[in-house]
C-alpha positions in Angstrom: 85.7 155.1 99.3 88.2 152.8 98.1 88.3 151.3 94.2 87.7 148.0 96.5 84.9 149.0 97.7 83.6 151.3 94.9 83.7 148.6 92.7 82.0 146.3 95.4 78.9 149.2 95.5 79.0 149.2 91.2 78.8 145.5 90.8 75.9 145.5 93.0 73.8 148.1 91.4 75.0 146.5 87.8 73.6 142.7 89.3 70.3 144.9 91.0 69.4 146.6 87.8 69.8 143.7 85.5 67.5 141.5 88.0 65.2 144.2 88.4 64.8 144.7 84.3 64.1 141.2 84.4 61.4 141.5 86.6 60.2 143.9 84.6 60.0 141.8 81.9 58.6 139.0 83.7 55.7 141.3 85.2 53.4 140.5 82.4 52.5 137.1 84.1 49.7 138.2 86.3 50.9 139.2 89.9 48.9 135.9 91.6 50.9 133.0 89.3 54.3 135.3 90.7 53.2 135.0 94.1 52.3 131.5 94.3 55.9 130.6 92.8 57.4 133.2 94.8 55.9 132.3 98.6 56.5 128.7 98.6 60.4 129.1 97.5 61.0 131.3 99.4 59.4 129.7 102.6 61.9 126.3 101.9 64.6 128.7 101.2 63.9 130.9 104.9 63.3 127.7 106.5 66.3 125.6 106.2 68.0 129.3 107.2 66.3 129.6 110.1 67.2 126.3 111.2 71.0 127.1 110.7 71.5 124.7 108.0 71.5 127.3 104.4 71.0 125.2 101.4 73.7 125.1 99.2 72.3 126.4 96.1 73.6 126.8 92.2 76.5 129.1 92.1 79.8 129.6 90.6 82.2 128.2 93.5 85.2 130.0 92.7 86.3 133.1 94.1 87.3 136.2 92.2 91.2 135.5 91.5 93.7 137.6 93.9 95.9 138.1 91.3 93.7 140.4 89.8 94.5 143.4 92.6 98.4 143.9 92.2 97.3 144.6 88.5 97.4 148.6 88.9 96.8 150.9 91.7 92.9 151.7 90.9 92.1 149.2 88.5 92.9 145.9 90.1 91.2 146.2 93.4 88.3 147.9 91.5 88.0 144.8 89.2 88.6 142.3 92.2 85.3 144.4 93.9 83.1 144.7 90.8 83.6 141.1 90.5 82.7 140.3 94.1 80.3 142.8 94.3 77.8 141.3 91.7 77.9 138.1 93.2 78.6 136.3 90.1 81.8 134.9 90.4 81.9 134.4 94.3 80.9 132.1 97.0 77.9 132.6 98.8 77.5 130.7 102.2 73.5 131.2 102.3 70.4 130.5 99.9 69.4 134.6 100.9 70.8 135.8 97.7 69.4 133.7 95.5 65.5 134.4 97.5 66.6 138.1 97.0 67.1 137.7 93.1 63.8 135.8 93.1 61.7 138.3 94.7 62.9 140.7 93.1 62.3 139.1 89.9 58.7 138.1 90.8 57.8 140.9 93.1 59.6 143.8 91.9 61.3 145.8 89.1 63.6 148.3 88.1 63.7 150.4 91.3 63.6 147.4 93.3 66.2 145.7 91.6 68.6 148.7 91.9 68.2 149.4 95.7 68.8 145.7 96.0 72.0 145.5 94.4 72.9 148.8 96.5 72.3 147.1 99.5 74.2 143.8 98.5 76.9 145.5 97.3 77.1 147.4 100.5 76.3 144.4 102.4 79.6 143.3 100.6 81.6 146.3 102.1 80.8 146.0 105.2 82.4 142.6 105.9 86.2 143.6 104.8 85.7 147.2 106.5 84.6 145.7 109.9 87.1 143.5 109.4 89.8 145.8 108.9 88.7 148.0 111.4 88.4 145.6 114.3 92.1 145.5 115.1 92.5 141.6 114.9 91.6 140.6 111.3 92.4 136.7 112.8 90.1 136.9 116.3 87.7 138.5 113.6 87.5 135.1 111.3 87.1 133.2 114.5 84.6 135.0 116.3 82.1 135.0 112.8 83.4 131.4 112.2 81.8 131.2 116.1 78.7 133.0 115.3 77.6 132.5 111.3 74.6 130.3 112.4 73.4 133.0 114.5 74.4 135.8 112.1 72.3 133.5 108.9 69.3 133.3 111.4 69.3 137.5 111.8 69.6 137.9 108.0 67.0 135.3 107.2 64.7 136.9 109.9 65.1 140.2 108.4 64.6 139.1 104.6 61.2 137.7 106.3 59.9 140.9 107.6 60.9 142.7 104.5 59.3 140.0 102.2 56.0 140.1 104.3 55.7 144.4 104.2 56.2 144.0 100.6 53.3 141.3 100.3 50.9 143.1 102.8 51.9 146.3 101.0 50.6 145.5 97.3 
């Protein structure tokens, strides 16, 4: 695994475990006042991402500074990943982050909160390793440029038919 990428992974679990202590925190409100705040967020959230138009949510704007990488061999590109990786200091094209910190928050914990922030910080990886690996880093751009709709649709479905196990679950 690259420093790139490590430090994708790490920023995710760091961002996971933070929201997740949170939620710990916030579990002391009884689990019915969570759920009523939680469903009907989340269902405006999924709905305008379903519909292909993602609302356009509080977040920093600005993307982690390219300058940083050059800075040394390791340290630079593992900065440039922790940084992107906890989804702080990035731009997020979708509302699904944002849900998954909530539910998380409202819903679910420490454990919770961890194997959330693996997942976006894997999630994270992905993207620049497909990318790299397809052969055509440009055809790449334009054929998820072609296809992000579709590809926010998929995500939101998923995030859905987690959300609902975990409700039917408890």
């Amino acid at each position: 695994m690259t420093a790139f990428s490590s430090g994708l992974v790490l920023g995710g679990l760091v961002s996971g475990t933070v929201v997740g202590a949170f939620g710990g925190l916030v579990s002391v409100v009884p689990e019915a006042g969570r759920t009523w705040v939680l469903v009907p967020v989340v269902a405006v959230l999924l709905v305008f991402e379903l519909a292909g138009r993602p609302l356009q949510l509080i977040q920093n704007r600005r993307l982690v500074p390219q300058e940083i990488i050059p800075r040394a061999r390791f340290e630079g590109p593992f900065q440039f990943g922790f940084e992107m990786g906890t989804g702080v200091r990035t731009f997020t094209p979708t509302a699904l982050p944002h849900a998954l910190v909530l539910t998380v928050v409202l819903v679910g914990g420490i454990l919770p909160g961890v194997l959330a922030g693996l997942g976006f910080g894997l999630g994270r990886v992905l993207m620049p390793l497909t990318r790299s690996l397809s052969g055509d880093p440009q055809r790449w751009d334009r054929h998820l440029l072609g296809r992000s709709a579709r590809v926010g649709r998929w995500c939101a479905a998923g995030f859905l038919l987690v959300l609902l196990v975990l409700l039917l679950g408890r």
